[in-house]
Structure formats: structure tokens, C-alpha cells
Backbone as CSV, one residue per row, in Angstrom:
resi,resn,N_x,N_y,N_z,CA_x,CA_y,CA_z,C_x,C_y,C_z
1,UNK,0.840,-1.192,0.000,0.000,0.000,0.000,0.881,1.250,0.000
2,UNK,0.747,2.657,-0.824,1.255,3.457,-1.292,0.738,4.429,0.402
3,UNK,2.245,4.889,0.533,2.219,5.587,1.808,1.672,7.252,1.568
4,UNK,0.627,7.531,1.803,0.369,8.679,1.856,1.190,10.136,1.579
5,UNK,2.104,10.103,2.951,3.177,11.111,3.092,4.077,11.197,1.915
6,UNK,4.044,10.652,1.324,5.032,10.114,-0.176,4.533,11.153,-1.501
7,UNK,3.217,11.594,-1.385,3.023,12.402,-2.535,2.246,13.376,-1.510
8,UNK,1.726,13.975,-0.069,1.438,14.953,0.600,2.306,14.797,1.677
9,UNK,3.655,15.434,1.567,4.503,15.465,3.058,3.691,16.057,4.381
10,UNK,2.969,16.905,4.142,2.709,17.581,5.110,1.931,16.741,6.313
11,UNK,1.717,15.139,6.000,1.022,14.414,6.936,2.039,13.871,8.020
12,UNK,3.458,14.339,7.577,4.553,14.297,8.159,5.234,15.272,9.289
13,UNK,4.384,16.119,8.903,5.195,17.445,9.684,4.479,17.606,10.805
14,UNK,5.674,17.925,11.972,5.268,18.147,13.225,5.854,19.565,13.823
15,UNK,5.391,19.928,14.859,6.331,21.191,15.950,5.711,20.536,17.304
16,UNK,7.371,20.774,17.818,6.552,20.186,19.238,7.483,21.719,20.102
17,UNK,6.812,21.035,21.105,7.456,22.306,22.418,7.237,21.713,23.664
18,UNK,7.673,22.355,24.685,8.026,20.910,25.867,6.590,20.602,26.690
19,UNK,5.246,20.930,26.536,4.070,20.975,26.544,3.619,20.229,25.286
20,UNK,3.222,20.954,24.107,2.377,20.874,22.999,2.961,19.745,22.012
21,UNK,1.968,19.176,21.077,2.621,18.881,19.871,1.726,18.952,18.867
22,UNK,2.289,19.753,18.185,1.286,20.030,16.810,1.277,19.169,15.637
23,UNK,0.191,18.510,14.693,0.246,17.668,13.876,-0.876,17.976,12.740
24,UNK,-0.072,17.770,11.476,-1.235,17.917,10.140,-2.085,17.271,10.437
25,UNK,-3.054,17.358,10.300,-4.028,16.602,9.900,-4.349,15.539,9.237
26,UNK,-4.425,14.430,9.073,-4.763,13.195,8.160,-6.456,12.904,8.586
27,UNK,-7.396,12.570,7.879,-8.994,12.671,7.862,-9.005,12.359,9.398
28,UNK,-8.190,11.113,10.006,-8.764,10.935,11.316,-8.762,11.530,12.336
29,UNK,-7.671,12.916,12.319,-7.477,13.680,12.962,-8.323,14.882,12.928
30,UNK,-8.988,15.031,11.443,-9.741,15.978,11.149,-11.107,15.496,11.430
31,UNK,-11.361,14.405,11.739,-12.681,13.793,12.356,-12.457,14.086,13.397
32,UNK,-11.644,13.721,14.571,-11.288,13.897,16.078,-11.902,15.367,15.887
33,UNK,-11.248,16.537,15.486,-11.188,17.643,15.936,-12.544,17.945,15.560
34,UNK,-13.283,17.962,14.456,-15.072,18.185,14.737,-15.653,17.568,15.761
35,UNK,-14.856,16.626,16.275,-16.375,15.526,17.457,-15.593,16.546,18.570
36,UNK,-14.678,16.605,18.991,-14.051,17.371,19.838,-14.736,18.845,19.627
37,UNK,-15.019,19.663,18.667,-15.925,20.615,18.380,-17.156,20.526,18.881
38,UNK,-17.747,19.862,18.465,-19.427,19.495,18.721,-19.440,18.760,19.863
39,UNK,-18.654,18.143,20.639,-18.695,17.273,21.813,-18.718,18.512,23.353
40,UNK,-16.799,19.152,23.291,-16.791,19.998,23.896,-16.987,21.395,23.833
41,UNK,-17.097,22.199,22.970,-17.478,23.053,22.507,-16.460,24.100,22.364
42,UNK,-16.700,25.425,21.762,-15.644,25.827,21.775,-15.710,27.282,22.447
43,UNK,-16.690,27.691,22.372,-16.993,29.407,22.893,-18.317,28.899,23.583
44,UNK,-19.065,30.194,24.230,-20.185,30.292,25.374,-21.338,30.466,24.289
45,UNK,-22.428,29.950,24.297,-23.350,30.047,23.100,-23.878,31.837,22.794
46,UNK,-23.803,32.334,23.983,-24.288,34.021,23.628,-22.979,34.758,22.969
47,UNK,-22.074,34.093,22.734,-20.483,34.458,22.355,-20.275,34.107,20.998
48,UNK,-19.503,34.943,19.866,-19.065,34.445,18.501,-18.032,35.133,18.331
49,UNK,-16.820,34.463,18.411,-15.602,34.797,18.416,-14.927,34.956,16.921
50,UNK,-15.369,33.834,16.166,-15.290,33.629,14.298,-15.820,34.611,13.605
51,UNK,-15.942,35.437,12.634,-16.076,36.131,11.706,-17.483,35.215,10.795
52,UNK,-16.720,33.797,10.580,-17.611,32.770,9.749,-18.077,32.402,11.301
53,UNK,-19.133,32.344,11.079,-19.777,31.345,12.352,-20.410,30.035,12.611
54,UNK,-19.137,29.546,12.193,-19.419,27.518,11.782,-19.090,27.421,13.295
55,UNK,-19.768,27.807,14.460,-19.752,26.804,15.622,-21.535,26.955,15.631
56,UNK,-21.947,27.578,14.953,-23.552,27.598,15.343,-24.458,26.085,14.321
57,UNK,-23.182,25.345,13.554,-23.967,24.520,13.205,-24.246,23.300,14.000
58,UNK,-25.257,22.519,13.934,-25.702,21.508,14.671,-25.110,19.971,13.926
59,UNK,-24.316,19.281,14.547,-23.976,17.949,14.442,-25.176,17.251,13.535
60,UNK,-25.653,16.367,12.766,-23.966,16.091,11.954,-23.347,17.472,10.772
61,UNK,-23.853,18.220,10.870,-23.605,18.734,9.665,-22.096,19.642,9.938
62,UNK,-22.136,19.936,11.484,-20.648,20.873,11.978,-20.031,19.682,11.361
63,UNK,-19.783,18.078,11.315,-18.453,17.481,11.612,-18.602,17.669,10.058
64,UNK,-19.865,17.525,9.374,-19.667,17.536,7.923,-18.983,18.399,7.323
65,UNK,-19.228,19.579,7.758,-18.765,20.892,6.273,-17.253,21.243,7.342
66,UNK,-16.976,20.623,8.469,-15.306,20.774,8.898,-14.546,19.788,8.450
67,UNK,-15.092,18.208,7.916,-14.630,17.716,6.998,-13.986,18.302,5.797
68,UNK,-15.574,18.834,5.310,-15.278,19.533,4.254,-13.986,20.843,4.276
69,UNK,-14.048,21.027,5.100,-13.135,22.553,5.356,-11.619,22.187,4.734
70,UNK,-11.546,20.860,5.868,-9.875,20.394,5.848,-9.960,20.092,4.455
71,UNK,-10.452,19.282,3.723,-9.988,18.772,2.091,-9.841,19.683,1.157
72,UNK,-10.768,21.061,1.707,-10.593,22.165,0.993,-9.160,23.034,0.950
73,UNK,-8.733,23.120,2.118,-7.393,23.468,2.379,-6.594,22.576,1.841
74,UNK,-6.561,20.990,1.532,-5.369,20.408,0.747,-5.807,20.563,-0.288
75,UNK,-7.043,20.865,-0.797,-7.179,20.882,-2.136,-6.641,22.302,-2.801
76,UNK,-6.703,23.036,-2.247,-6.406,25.174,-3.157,-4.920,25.027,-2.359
77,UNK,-4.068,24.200,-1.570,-2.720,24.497,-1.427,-2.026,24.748,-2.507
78,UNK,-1.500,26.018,-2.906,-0.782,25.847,-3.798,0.091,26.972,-3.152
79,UNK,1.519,27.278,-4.019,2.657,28.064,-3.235,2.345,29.721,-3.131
80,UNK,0.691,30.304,-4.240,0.237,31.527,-4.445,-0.477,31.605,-2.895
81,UNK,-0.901,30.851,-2.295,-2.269,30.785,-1.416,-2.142,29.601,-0.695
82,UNK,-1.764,29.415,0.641,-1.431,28.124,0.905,-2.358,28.038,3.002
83,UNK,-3.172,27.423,3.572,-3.546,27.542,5.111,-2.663,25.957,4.792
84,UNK,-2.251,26.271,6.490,-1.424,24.611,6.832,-2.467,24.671,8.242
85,UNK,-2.965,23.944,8.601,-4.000,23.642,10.477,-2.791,22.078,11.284
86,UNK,-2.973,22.665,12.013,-2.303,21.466,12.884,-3.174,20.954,13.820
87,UNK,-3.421,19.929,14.389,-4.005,19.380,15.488,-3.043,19.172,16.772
88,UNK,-3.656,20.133,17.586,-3.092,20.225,18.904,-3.100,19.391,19.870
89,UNK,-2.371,18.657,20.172,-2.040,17.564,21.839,-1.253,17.880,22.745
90,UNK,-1.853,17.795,23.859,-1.586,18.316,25.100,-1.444,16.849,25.972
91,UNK,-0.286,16.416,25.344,0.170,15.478,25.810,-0.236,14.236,24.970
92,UNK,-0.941,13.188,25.071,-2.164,12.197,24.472,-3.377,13.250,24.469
93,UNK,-3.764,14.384,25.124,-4.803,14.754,24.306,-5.573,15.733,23.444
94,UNK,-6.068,15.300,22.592,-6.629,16.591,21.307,-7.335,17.834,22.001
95,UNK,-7.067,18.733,22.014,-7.083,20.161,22.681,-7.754,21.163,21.633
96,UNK,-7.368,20.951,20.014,-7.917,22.412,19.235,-6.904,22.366,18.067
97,UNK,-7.085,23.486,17.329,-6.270,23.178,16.124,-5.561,24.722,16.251
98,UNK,-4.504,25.080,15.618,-3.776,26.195,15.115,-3.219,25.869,13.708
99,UNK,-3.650,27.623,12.971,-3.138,26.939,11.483,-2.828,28.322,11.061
100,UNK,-1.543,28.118,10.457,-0.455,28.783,9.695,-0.993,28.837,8.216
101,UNK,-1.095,30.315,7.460,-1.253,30.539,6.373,-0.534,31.897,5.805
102,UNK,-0.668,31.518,4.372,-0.233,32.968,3.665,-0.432,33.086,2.545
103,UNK,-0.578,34.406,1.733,-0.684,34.686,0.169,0.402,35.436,-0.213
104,UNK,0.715,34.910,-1.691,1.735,35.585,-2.182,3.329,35.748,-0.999
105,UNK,3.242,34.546,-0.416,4.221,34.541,0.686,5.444,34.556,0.241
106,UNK,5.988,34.335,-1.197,7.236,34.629,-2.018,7.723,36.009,-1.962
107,UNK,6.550,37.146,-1.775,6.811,38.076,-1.843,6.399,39.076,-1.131
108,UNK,5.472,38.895,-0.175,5.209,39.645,1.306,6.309,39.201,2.483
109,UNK,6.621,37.803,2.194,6.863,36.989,3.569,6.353,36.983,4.490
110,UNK,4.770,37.190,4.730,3.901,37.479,5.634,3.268,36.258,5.766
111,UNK,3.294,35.732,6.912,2.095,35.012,7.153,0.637,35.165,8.039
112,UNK,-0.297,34.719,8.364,-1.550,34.324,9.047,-1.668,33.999,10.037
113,UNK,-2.472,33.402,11.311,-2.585,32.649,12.405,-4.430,32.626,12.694
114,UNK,-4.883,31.592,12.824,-5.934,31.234,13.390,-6.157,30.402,14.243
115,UNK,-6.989,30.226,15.104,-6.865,28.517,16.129,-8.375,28.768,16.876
116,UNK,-8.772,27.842,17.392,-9.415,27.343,18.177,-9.138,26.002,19.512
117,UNK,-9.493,26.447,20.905,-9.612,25.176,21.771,-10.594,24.546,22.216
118,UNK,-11.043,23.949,22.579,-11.785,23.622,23.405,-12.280,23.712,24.374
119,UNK,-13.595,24.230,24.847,-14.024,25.029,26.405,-13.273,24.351,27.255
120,UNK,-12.784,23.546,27.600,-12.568,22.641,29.024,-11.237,22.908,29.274
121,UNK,-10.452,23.208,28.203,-8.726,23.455,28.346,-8.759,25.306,27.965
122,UNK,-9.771,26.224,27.820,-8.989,26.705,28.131,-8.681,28.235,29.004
123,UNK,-8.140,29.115,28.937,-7.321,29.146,30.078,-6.427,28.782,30.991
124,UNK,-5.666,27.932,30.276,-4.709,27.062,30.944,-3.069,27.526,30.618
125,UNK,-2.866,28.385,29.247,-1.704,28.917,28.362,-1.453,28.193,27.474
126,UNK,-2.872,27.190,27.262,-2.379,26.354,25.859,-2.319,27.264,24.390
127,UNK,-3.033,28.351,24.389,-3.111,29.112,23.463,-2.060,29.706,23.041
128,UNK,-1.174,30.496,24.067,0.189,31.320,23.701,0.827,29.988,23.022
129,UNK,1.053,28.466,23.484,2.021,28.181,23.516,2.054,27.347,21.792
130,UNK,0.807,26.975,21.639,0.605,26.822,19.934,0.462,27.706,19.373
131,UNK,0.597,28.887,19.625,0.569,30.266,18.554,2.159,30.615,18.641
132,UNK,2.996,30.295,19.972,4.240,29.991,19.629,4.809,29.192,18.747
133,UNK,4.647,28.355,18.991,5.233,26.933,18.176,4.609,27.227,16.683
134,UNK,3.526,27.608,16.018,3.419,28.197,14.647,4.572,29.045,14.103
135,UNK,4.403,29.960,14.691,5.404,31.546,14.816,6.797,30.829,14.617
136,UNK,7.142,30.296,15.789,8.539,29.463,15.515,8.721,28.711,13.737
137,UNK,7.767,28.286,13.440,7.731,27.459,12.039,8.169,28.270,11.175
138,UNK,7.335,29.246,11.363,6.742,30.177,10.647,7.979,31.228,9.848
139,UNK,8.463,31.936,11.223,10.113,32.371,11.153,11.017,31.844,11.017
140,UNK,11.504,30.451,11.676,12.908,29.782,11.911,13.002,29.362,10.609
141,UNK,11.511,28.576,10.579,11.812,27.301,9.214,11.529,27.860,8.025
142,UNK,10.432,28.838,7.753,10.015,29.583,6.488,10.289,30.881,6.098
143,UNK,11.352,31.150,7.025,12.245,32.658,7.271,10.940,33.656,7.025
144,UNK,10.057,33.842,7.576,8.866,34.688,7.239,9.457,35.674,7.865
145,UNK,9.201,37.440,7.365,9.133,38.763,7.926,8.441,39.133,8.800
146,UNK,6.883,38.733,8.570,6.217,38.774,9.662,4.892,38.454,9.648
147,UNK,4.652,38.071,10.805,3.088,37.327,11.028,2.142,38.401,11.437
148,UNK,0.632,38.186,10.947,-0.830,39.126,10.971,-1.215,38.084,11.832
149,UNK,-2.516,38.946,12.699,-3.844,38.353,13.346,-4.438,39.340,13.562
150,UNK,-5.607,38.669,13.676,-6.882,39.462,14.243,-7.929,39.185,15.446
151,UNK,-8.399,39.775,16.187,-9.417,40.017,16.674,-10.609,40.381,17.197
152,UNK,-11.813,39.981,17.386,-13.245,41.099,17.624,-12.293,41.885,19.022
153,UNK,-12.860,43.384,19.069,-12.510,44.164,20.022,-12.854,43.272,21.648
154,UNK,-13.917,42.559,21.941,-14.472,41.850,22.557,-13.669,40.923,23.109
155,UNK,-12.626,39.678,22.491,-11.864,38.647,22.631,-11.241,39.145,23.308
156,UNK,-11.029,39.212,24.906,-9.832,39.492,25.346,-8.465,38.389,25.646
157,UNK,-9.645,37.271,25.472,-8.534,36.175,25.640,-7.430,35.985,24.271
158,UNK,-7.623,36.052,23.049,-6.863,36.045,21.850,-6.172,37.352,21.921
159,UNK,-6.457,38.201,22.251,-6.138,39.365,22.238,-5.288,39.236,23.713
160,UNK,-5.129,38.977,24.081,-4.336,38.582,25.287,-3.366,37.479,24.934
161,UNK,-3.474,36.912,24.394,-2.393,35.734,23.564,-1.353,36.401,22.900
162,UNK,-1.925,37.392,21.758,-1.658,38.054,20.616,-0.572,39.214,21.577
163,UNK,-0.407,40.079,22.358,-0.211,41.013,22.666,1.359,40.635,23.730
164,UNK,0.967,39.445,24.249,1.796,38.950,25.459,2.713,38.095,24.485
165,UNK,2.977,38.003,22.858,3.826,37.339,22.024,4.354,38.588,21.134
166,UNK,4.161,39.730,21.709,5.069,40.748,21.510,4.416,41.409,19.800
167,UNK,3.282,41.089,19.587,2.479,41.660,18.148,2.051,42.998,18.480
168,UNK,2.217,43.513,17.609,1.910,45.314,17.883,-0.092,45.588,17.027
169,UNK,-0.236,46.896,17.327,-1.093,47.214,17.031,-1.157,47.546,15.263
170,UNK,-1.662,47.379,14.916,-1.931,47.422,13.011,-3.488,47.798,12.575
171,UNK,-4.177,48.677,12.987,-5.338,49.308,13.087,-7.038,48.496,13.175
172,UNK,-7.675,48.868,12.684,-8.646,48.108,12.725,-10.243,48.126,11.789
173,UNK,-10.946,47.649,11.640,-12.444,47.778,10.737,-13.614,47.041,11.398
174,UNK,-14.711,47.525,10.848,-15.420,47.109,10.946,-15.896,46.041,10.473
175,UNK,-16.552,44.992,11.194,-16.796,43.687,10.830,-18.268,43.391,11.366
176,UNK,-19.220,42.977,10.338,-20.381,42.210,10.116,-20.662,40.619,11.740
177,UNK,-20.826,40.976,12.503,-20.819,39.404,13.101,-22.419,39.336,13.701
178,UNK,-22.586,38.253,12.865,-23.877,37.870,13.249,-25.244,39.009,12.697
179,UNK,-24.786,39.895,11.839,-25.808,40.882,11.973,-25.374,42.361,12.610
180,UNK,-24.766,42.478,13.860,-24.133,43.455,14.166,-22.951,44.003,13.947
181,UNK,-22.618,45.113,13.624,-20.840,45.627,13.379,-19.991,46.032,14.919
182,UNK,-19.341,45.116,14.569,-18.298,45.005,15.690,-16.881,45.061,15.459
183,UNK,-16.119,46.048,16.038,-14.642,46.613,15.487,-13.417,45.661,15.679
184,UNK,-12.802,45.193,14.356,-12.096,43.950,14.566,-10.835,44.593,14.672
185,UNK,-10.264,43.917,15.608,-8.818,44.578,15.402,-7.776,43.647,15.038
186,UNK,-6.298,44.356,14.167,-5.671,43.609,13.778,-4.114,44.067,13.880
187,UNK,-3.090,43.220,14.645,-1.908,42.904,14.929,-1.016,42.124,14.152
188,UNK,0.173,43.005,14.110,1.417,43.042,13.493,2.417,42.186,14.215
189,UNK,2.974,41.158,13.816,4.624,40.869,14.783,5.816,40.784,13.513
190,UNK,6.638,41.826,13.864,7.762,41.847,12.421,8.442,40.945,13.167
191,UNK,9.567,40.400,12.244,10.684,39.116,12.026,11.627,40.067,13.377
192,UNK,11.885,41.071,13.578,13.174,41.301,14.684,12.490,41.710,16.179
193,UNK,10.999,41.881,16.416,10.233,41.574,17.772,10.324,40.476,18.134
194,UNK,10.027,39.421,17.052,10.672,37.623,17.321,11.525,37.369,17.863
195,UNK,12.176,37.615,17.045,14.087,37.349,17.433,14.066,37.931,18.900
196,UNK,14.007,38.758,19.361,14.431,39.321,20.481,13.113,38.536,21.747
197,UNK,12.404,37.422,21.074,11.615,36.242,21.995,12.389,34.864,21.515
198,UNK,12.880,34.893,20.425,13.312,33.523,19.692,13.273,32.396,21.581
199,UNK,12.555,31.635,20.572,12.916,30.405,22.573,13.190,29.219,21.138
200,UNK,14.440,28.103,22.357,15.099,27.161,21.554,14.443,26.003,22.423
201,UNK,13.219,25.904,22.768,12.517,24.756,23.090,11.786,24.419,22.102
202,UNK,11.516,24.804,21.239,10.306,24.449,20.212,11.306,23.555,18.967
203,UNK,10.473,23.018,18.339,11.525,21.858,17.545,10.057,21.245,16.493
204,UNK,10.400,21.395,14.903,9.624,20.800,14.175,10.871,19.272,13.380
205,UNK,9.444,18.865,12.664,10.461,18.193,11.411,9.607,17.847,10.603
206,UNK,10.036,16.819,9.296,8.836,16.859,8.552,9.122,18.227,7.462
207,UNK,9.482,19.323,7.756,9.669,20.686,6.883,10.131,20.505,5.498
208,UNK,11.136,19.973,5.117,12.155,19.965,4.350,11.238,19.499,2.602
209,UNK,10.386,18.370,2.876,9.982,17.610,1.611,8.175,19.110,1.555
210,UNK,8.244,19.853,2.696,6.736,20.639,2.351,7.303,22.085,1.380
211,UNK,8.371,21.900,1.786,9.108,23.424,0.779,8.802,23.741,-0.086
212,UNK,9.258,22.499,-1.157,8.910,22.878,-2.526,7.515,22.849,-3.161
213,UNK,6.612,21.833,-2.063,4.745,22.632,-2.388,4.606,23.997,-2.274
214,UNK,5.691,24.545,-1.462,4.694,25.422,-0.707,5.871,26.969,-1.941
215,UNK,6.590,26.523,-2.443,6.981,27.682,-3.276,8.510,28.138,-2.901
216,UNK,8.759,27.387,-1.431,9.936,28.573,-0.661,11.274,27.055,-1.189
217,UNK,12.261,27.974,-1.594,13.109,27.312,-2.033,14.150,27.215,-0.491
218,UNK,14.193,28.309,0.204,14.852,28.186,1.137,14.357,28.930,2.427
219,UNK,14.798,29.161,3.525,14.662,29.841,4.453,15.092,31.193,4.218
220,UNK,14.568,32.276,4.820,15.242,33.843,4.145,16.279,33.639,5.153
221,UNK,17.477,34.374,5.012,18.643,34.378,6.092,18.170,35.254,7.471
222,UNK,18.624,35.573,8.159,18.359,36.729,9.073,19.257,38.050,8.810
């Protein structure tokens, strides 16, 4: 039987950190993380933290169209436009996903950050520490300039993640949620605010064979 990882490396690639370990996705992992969605939940039901608001769908159809989500992301990977999601473990257990993206990343060197946990974990610092371990990828291994995020004015917890990893302020708009406009704000971290956090606990592998999908021939130098 023809090994998967052999024509999609990325079912290969890991980041760990002396807590976390982050992992692509392969379907069964991307099944885990919807039942883990719809099981434990992810925000307070009077709460919408997403822009898209795929936690308001009702089982089966959440695990369905987050199925759908992940195949969609291996399917439009290409090196113009590329989301990578990892599945988060907190030890043996599935916790939430964080996922690394970018456009035109040949020539911004900018990348993305999104994630979700699970109500029950969190508040715990699992959040900083997989938005670390991205960031680390992100810079060390894909020499990126610098990473974007966003948040509703509201999130203080992401916004508390975001701020305490040394991302600056980068202005803000108005955003549609649910019907109401609510002011999203959005944060900057350049490549030399990093450096001056760089931590040498974090450790991927797996990188080397995702390169040439992803467009980057090498790491930028520092």
C-alpha cells in the first residue's frame, strides 16, 4: 500500500514544544477535531468569536462541512495561497487546532494565524504556547518577515495571547458578526520583535519535503 506522506509530506510534519505537539491533519485527525468541536465546545453560546460562524452549526452537519473545510485546504494548497491547520495535543490529548497561512508569501513573507480550543482546556496557556510553536515554524523554518492576526474588540482572551507574544497594534475595521458591526482589530509581529523572543525549546520536522509545495526554495537568512 502506497504511503500517503510520499506524494502529501505535510502528513509528516510536526512542531513540538516541551508541553504541545502540533500535527497535520490526516482525515482521522480531522474527524477527532469536529467531534471534539461538537462534543466539547468551543466558545459560550451568547459568544461568537469567528467572523464565519461555523460553531452555530448543529452535528452532523458541523463534523460535515469541517470535513469539508480540511480537504478544501489540501485541495487550493498551492505556493500563491497556501492555510497549513495542525491538530493540537496536550500530551495524548486533542485540545484544538492552530493553522499557519499565507498569500503571495514569495513576496510579502507574511504570514496568518488562526486557532481554536476547546471550552474545558482553556485558560490554561495552551493558546500562547501553539501560537508559539506556529510563529517558531513560521520564522525559523520559512524565514517569514512577519506574522498578521486578528481580533473582535471583545476577545480578550486572543487578544491577550496576541499582545503577550510581543504583536503590535496594526489598526482596525469594521466587521459584520452575526448581523451586528463590531470593530475587529488587527496585529502586526515583524521578524526582529521575534528574534528578540526567539525560545530554543520548540523543535519541528517533517519541513524539508513541504518546501517545494509550498513555493519557498529556502529559508530567508536573518
Amino acid at each position: 500500500m502506497s504511503n500517503p506522506s510520499a506524494h502529501w509530506p505535510f502528513f509528516d510534519l510536526v512542531i513540538q514544544t516541551p508541553r504541545l505537539t502540533l500535527r497535520y491533519p490526516d482525515d482521522h485527525r480531522a474527524a477527532a477535531l469536529m467531534d471534539l468541536a461538537a462534543s466539547a465546545g468551543v466558545h459560550d453560546p451568547g459568544y461568537m468569536p469567528f467572523s464565519v460562524p461555523w460553531t452555530r452549526f448543529e452535528p452532523p452537519y458541523l463534523q460535515r462541512q469541517g470535513m469539508q473545510h480540511y480537504w478544501r485546504m489540501r485541495a487550493e494548497l498551492q505556493p500563491e495561497s497556501w492555510d497549513i491547520p495542525f491538530a493540537v495535543y496536550d500530551g495524548d490529548e486533542l485540545v484544538g487546532i492552530q493553522a499557519l497561512g499565507a498569500k503571495a508569501f514569495a513576496v510579502t513573507g507574511t504570514v496568518g494565524t488562526g486557532s481554536w480550543l476547546a471550552k474545558p482546556v482553556q485558560g490554561k496557556g495552551i493558546g500562547k504556547e501553539m501560537r508559539a510553536a506556529v510563529l517558531h515554524l513560521a520564522f525559523e523554518g520559512l524565514g517569514a518577515e512577519r506574522a498578521v492576526t486578528s481580533a473582535f474588540a471583545d476577545n480578550t482572551r486572543s487578544i491577550g495571547v496576541t499582545t503577550s507574544l510581543g504583536y503590535q497594534d496594526n489598526g482596525w475595521e469594521v466587521d459584520d458578526r452575526e448581523g451586528t458591526a463590531v470593530r475587529h482589530l488587527r496585529y502586526v509581529l515583524e521578524r526582529a520583535a521575534w528574534v528578540m523572543r526567539r525560545r530554543d525549546d520548540i523543535t519541528f520536522a517533517g519541513l524539508d519535503p513541504c518546501m517545494p509545495v509550498l513555493g519557498i526554495a529556502s529559508p530567508r537568512a536573518d
